[in-house]
N, C-alpha and C positions, 0 to 999 in steps of 0.2 A: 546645317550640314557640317561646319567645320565645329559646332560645341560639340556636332557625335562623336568625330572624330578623337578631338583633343580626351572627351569623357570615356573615348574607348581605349588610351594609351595611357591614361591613368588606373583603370582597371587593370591593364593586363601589368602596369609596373606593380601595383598594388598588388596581383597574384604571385609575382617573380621576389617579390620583399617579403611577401608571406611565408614562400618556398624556402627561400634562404634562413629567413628567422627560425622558422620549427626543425629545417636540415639541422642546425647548427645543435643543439641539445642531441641528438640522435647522433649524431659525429661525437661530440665529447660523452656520450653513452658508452661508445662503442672503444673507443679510445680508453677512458677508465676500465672498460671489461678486459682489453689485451694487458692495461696493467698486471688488474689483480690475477689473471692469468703469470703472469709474470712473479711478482712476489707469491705464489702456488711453488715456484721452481726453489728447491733446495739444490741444485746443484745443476753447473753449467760448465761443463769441461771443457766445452770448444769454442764458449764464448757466444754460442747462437743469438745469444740474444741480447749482446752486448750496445747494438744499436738502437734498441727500443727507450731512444731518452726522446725528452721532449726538443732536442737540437734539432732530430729528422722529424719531419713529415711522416705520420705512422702507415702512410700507404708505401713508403720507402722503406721500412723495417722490414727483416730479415724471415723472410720467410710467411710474408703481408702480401694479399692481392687484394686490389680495390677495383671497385667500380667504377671506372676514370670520369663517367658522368657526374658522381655523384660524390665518389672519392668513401662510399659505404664498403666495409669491409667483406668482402667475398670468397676469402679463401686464407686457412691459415696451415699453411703446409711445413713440419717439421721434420724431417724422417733423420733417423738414425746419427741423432745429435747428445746421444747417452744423457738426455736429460733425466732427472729426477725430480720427485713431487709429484703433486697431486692435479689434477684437471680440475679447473679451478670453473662454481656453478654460474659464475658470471659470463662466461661465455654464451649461456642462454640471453643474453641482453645484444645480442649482435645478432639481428632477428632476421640480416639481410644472409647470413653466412649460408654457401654452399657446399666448401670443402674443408672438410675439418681431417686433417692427416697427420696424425702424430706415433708414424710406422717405427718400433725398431727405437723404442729408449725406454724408460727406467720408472713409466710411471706407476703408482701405486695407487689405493684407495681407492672409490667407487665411483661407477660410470655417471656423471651429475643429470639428476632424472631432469633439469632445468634445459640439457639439449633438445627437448622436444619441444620448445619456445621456440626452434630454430626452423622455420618451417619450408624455409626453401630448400635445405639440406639435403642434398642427395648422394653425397660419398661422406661417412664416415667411417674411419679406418684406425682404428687402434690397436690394430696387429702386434703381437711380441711386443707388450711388455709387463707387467706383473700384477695388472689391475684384476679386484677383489671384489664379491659382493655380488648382486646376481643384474641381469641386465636389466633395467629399468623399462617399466611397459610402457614409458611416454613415449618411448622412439616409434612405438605406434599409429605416432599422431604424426608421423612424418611423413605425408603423403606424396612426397615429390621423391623419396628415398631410392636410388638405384644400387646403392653398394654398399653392405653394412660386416667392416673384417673388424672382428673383435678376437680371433683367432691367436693362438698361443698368448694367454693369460692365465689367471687360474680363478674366473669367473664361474661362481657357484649357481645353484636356486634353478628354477624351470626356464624354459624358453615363453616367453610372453604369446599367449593366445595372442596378445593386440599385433605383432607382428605379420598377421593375418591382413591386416587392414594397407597392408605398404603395398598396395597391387603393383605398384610401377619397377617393384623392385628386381634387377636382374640375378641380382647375388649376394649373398651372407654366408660369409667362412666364422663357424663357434667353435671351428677345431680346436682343440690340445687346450680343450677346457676342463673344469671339475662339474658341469653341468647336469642335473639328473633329471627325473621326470620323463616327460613321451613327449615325441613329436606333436604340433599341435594337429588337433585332427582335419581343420582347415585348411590345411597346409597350401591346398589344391585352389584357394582362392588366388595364388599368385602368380596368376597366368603367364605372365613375362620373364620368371625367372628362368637362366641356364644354369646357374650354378649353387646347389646346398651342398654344401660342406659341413660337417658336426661327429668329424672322424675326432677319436680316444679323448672320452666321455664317458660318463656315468650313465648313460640314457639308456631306457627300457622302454618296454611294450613292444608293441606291434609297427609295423610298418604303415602305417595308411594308406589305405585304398585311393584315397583322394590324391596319393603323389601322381596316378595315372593322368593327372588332367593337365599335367606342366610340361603342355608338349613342346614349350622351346627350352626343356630343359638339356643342357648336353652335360653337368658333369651330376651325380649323386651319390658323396662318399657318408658310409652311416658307419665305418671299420672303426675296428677295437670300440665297442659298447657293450649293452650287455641286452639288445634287441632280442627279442623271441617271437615264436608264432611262424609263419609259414612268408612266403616273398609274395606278395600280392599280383595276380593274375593281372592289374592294369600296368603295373610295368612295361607290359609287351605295347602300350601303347606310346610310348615313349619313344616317337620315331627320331626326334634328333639326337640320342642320346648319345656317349662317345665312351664315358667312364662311368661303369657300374662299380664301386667297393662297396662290398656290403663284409668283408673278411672279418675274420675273430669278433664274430656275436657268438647268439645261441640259436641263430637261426636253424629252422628243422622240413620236415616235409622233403619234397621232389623239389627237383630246379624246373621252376613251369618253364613249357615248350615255347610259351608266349615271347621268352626273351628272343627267343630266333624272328620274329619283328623287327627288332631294333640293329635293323640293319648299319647303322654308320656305329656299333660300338668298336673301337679301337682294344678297350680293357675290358676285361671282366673277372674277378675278384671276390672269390667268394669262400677264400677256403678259412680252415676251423673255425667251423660249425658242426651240425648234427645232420645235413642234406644226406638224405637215402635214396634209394630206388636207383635208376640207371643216369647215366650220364643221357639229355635229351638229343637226339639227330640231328634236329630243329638248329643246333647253334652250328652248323656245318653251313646253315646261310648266311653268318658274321663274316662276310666275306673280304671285312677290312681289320678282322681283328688281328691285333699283335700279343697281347696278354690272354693268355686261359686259363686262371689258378684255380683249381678245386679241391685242393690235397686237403690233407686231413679232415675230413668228412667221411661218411657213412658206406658214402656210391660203391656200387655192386653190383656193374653190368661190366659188358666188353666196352670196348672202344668203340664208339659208330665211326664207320668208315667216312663219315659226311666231314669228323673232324681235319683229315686230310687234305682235305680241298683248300684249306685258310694257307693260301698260301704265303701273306704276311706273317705268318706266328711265327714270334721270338722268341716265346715262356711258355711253354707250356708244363704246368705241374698236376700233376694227377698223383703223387705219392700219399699216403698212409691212408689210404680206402681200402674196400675189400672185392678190388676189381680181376677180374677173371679173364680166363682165356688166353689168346695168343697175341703177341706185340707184333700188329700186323705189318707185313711190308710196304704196306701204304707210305707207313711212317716216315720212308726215305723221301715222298715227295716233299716235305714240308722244309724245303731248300731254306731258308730265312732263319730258320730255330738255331737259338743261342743256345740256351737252358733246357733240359729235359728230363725231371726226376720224377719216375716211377716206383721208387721205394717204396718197401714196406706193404705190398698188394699182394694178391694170388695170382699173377702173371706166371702160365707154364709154357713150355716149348723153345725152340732154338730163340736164342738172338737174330733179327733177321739182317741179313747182309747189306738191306736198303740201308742200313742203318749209315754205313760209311759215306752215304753219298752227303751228309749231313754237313759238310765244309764247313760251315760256319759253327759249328759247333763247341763252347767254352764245356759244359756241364753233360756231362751224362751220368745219371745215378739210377741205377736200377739194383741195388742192392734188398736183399731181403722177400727177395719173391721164390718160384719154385722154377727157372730157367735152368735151363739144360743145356749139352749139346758145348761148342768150341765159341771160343772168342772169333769174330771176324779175323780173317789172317788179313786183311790190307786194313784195318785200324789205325794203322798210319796215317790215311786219308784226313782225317780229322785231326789235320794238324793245328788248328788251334784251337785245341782241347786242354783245360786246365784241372779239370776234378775229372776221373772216373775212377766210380764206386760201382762193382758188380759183385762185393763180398755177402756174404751169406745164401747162395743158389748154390746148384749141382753142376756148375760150369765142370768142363773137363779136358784136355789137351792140354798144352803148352801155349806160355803165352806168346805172340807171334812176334818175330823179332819188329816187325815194320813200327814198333808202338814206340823205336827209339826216334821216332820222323814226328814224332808229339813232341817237340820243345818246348811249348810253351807248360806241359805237365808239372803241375803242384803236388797234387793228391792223386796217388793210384792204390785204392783198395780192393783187392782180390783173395781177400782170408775170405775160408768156412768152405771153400769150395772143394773139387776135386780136379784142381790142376795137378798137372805134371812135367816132366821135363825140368830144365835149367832157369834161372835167370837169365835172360836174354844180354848178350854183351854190347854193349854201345848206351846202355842207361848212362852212363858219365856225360853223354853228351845233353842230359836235360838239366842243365842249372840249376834250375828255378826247383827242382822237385824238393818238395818238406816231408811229405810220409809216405812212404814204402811201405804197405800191409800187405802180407802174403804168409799171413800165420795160418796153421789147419789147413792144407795140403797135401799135397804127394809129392813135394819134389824135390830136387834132388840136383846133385853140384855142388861147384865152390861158390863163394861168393868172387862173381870175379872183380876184378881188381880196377877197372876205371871205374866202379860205382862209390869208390872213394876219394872221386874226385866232384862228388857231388854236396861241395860243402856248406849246403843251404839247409842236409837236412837233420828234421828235428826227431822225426820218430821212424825206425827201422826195426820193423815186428817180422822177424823170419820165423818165429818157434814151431813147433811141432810139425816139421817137413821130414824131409830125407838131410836135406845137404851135408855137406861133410868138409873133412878139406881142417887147414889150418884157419886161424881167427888171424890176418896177418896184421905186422904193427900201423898198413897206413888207417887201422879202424882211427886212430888217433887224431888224422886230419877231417873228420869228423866231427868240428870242434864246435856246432851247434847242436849238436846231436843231445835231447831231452830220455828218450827211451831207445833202448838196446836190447830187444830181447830176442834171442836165440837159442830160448829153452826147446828141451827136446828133440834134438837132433841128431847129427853124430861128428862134431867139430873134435880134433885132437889136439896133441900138443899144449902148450905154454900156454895160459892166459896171457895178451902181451903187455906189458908196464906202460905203455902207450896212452893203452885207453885212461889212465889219469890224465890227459890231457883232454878228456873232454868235460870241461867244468863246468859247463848247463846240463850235467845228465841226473836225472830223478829219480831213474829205473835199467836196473842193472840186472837182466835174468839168463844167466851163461848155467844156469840147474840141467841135469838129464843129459850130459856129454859125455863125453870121454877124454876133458882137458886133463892135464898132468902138470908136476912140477910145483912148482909154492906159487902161492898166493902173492900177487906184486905188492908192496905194500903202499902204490900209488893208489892203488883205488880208495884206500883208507882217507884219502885227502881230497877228495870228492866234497865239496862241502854241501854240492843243493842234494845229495843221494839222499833219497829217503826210505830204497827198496834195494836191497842186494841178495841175490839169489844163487847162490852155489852150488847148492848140492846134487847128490848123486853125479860125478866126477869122480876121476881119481887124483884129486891134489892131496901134497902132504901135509 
């Protein structure tokens, strides 16, 4: 009984001397590979890796985690250490490694196809930084693989079919790659993924059908590619989905109804492309979206009234389509909306009054449609309004004084229309404004006199109105002032020697007046002018 014994405690010290003996070559394996990882590095600004000498313990080195059983290396996490060099293919000999994170420096040269030795590996992340060459199809062979950011590089060549093979995986950003090719068409074997990202790329083809099978997918950006074909009908099955970008393809066809499904989407993204037919009803069930971009595309219906309902919407763009009808007063419920550009449509009929109720409102741009009828007279309302653009429609009336209660106003474009009346007095009180358009009108007045205390701005297009009146000297304090035009009018008097004090101006068009007297000869000393327009005046 006691020889078992004794014979069974020399076994197990026999297995424990075994352990340790064969550990010890795999420790100095893995040790030699952080080296030549190391001598890979031409340049170390911050010193990262200054502690990687044989004084420390290499599970003590800078940016080292180990396996404390084992003291095998498990994670080599570098981020944003501006290093440079090359990722060096000896790091496939560290066979235990899990996280490989070298976010945000400087490397270059090709992703070492020897990572796929690595097979415990499941974050590797080589986000931002300049590596070349196309991605290597052994990362296929990483079957433990959860997170693969190779994103903002300038990695060329297809996306690896083997990539298919990483079922476990939840996410891969190839964005702000030079990558061509299609999507693989298995894509749908990755059941567990939330997030593909492979936004501005070279990538073509079609869409896969098979992305309908990633139902825990929540984000799927494919923006700025060069995708074609139609949006695939299994999209809609896509219930957890949150961000759809599919913007600046070639994508074409109808927006299927199917996306009104995917109920938890937050965004949706889909403008310039070739989309036709009507804007679908169906996404008036996205009842937590915040983004709705369709603009520049084909669409050619009304508005569906269901869009109203989102009472989250922040963005909504529906501009350069060839959408129809009346801008319905629904419109005012959509309390949340930041942004609202409707340009460049066939939108006819009044402005609707809902509109003011829009408080929260930065953007409104409806310029270039065929709208009619008065600006809302309490416009005011939308006092934190920074662009509105309503130039080129049949607007008509006077613009209402309350629009001087917009302080936070940048850009107010009202040319091509058919206003009339005055410039409203109290614009002095918008600081911030930079352009003033109200060229091609009817109106008529001075320029009054506190809107030259607005000396933020760069472009003041009054031409072809009524107005009249002297040009007075404070145009001077004026002194950002890029473009000046006030052709066509009926200004008198002196051109004032003033305006050479506006030394940013580019475009000078006082033509079509009735100024008198000589020409100042400050304006000659203008040095950025590259346009001066005088004529038809009576100067000497």
């Amino acid at each position: 009984m006691v020889s078992q014994r004794v014979s069974l405690i020399i076994i197990l010290v026999f297995h424990v001397v075994v352990s340790v003996l064969s550990a010890k070559p795999i420790l100095e394996t893995e040790v030699e590979a952080l080296k030549a990882f190391k001598s890979s590095i031409t340049d170390d600004p911050f010193g990262a890796l200054a502690d990687w000498t044989n004084v420390n313990h290499h599970c003590n080195w800078s940016g080292i985690a180990c396996d404390p059983s084992s003291d095998r290396v498990i994670s080599i996490s570098l981020v944003s250490k501006q290093l440079k060099g090359q990722i060096s293919p000896f790091l496939g000999n560290i066979s235990g490694l899990q996280v490989l994170d070298l976010t945000s420096n400087s490397f270059t040269g090709h992703i070492p196809a020897q990572l796929g030795l690595c097979s415990h590996l499941f974050e590797l992340i080589l986000y931002q930084n300049a590596l070349s060459g196309s991605i290597p199809p052994e990362v296929g062979t990483l079957r433990n693989l959860q997170l693969l950011d190779l994103g903002e590089n300038s990695l060329n060549g297809s996306i690896p079919e083997s990539i298919c093979n990483c079922t476990v995986l939840l996410g891969f950003d190839f964005s702000f790659n030079k990558l061509t090719g299609t999507i693989p068409p298995n894509i749908g074997n990755l059941i567990n993924l939330q997030n593909l990202l492979v936004s501005t790329n070279n990538l073509v083809g079609s869409i896969p059908a098979s992305i309908g099978k990633l139902g825990a997918l929540q984000a799927l950006d494919l923006s700025v590619n060069q995708f074609s074909g139609l949006i695939p009908l299994e999209v809609g099955n896509l219930s957890n989905l949150e961000y759809l970008h599919l913007f600046e393809n070639s994508l074409a066809g109808e927006i299927p109804r199917e996306l009104g499904h995917c109920k938890k989407l937050v965004s949706l993204e889909l403008s310039s492309n070739q989309f036709s037919g009507g804007i679908p009803s169906e996404l008036g069930n996205l009842v937590l979206l915040e983004r709705l971009q369709l603009y520049k595309n084909l669409l050619n219906s009304t508005i569906p009234l269901s869009i109203f309902q989102l009472k989250y919407l922040t963005h909504l763009g529906l501009s350069q389509n060839e959408l129809i009808g009346k801008v319905p007063s629904e419109i005012g419920n959509l309390r949340s909306l930041l942004v609202l550009t409707l340009y460049s449509n066939k939108f006819t009929g009044n402005i609707p009054l809902s509109l003011t109720n829009l408080s929260n409102l930065t953007v409104l741009s409806m310029s270039f449609n065929f709208l009619s009828g008065e600006l809302p007279s309490d416009i005011g309302l939308l006092y934190n309004l920074k662009n509105l653009t309503m130039n080129n429609n049949f607007l008509e009336g006077s613009i209402p004084s309350s629009i001087i209660n917009c302080t936070h106003l940048l850009d107010i474009a009202l040319a091509n229309n058919g206003l009339t009346g005055k410039i409203p007095q109290g614009l002095g009180q918008l600081s911030n404004l930079t352009h003033l358009l109200l060229s091609s009108n009817k109106m008529i007045g001075k320029i009054p006199d506190d809107l030259f205390n607005c000396s933020n701005l760069q472009i003041l297009d009054l031409g072809i109105n009524n107005f009249s009146g002297l040009l007075k000297p404070e145009i001077g304090k004026l002194y950002n002032l890029q473009i000046l035009n006030i052709v066509s009018n009926s200004f008198v008097g002196p051109i004032p020697p003033e305006i050479g004090n506006l030394s940013q101006l580019i475009l000078l068009s006082l033509a079509e007046n009735r100024f008198s007297g000589l020409v100042p000869p400050q304006l000659f000393k203008i040095s950025h002018l590259q346009g001066l327009s005088l004529h038809d005046n009576a100067l000497d």
